[in-house]
N, C-alpha and C positions, 0 to 999 in steps of 0.2 A: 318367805317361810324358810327356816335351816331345815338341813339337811339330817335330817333322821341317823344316828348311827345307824350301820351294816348289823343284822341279826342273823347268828351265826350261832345254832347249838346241837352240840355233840351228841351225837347218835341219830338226828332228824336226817329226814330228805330235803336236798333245796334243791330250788329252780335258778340258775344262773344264766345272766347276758349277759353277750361283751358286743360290744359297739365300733364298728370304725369310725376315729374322728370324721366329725361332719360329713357321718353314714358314706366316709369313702371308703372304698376293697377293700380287705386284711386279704383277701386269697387272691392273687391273679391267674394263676396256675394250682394244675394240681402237684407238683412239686412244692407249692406253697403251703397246701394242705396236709403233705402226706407229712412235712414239718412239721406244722400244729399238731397233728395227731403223736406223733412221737415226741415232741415235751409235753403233751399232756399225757400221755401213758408213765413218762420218767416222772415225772412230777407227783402223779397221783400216788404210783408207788412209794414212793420217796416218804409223801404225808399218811401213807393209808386211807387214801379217800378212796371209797367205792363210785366206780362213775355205772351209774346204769342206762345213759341213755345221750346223743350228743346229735347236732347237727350242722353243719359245716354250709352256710350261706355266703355269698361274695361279699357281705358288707357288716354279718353278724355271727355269732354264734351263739347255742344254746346248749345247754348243759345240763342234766338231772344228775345227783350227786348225795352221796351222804359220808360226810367228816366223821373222823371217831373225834375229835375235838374241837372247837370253838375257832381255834387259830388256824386249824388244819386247812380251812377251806384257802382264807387270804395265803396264806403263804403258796401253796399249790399255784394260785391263779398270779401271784409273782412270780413265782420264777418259769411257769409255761410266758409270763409277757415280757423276762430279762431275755431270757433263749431264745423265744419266737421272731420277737424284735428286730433285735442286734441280727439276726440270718437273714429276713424278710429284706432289712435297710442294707445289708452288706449283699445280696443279690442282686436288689434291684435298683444300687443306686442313688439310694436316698438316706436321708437322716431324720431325725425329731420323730414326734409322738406316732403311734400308730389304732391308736386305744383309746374311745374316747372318757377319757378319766379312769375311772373305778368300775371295776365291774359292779352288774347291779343281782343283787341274789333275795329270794323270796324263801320261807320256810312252809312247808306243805304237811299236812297231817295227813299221817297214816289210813289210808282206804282210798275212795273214788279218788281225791283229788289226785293224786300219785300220778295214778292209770292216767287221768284223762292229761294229766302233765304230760307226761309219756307219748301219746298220742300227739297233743299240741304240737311238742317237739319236733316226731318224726312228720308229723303233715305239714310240717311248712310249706315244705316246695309246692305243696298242690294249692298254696295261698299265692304264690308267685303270679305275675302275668306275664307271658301264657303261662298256666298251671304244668308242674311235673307230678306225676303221680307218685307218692311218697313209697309204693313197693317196687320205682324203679329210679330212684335217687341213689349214688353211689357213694355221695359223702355221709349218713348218717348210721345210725344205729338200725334202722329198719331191717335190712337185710340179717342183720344177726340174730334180731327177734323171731323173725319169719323162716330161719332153718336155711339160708343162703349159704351162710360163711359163717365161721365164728371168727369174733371178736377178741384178739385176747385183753384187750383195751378194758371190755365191758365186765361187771359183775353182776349178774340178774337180780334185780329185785326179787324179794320173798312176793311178792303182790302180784311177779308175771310170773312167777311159778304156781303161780294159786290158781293160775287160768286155766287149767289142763294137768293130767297126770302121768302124760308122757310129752316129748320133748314133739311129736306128731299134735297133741291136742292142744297143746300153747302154742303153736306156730301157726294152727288152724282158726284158734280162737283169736289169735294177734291181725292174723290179717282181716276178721270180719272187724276188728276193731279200728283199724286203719283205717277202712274202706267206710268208714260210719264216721262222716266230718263232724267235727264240735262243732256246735251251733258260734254266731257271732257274737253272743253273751258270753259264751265261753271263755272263746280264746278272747276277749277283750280282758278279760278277771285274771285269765293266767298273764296276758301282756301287763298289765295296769300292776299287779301288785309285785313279781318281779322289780321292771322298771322303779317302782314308787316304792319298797322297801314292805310291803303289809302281808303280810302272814296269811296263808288262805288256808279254808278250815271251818269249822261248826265253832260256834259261837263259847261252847264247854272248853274247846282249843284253843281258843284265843284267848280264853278266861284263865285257863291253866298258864300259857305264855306269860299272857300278863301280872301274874302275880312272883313273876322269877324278875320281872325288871321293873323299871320305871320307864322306858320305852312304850309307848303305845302299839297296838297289833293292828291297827285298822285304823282308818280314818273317821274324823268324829264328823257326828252329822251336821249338815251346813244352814247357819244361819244363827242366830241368837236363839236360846232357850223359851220357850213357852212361860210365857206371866201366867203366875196362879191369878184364878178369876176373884177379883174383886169384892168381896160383902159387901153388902148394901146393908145400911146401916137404917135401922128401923128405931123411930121413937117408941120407945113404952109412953101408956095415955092410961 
């Protein structure tokens, strides 16, 4: 099967992975990290992408993000992998790819899906084995949500200020929501459509997508289509 174009539109929120080739480190250290996070701070700047939500794994990363344009996103995640690269291989010694391929980004509609992305993101670590509890993980966004540290990296989503009406009730409300794991249907739907390029959303959103491209939003259902049933053909007597 080809490879679906990247779906990328200005003014949404996406869901973005980046992969170590053949799932090896991108971080060995946290001097590795504290890297990343500062070309993706120059970088976003730079594009005007909003990042509202990040998490920093040894072998992945994860991203919530909204572009003011179409290009904004690819170029951003260029030049965070020109910068990140070239320091990572000129530190530690080594050469060639670090990434494996192309990042993979998903398009989210506006409401639940967002939050519970959000969530996904910052809970990874407690998917890890052994599990880290995502409110005391130090490479992600969690801490910023939850009233730890600010972030000047982050731009809060209009959806985690909907949580509370002072900066006490969305800190309050973020970490019952934390602490409240997506089911494994969940996070398989945020993994799956990421990864695989399809758009997650109510079916009006995917109907609205789909009619700005030729691109498909979702995967078509599997197997050949249903035969209309047959007439029987009856003599007149």
């Amino acid at each position: 099967m080809a490879r679906l174009p990247r779906l990328a539109i200005a003014g949404l929120t996406h869901h973005v992975i980046q992969r170590g080739h053949n799932r090896q480190s991108v971080f060995l250290d946290d001097t590795d990290r504290l890297a990343y996070l500062t070309a993706l701070r120059e970088a976003a700047a730079l594009q005007h992408v909003a990042v509202h939500a990040y998490v920093l794994m040894d072998d992945h990363v994860h991203l919530l993000v909204t572009p003011p344009t179409a290009e904004a996103l690819s170029k951003m995640l260029q030049a965070i992998g020109r910068r990140y690269v070239s320091a990572f291989n000129r530190r530690h010694g080594r050469v060639g790819t670090l990434w494996d391929g192309r990042f993979r980004a998903t398009v989210l509609e506006s409401g639940p899906h967002v939050l519970a992305c959000m969530r996904y993101i910052e809970q990874n670590p407690q998917r890890l084995i052994p599990p880290t509890a995502a409110t005391d993980y130090p490479w992600s966004s969690a801490s910023h949500h939850l009233g730890r540290r600010r972030d000047s990296l982050l731009t809060d989503h209009a959806l985690y200020w909907a949580t509370g009406n002072t900066p006490f009730e969305r800190e309050l409300a973020w970490r019952r929501l934390l602490d409240d794991p997506l089911s494994g249907d969940e996070v398989q739907a945020h993994t799956d459509s990421a990864l695989k390029g399809w758009a997650l959303g109510s079916g009006a959103f995917l109907a609205g997508l789909g009619a700005t491209t030729e691109r498909p939003m979702a995967p078509r259902p599997r197997g050949r289509p249903a035969r209309a049933p047959r007439q029987r053909m009856v003599a007149e007597t």
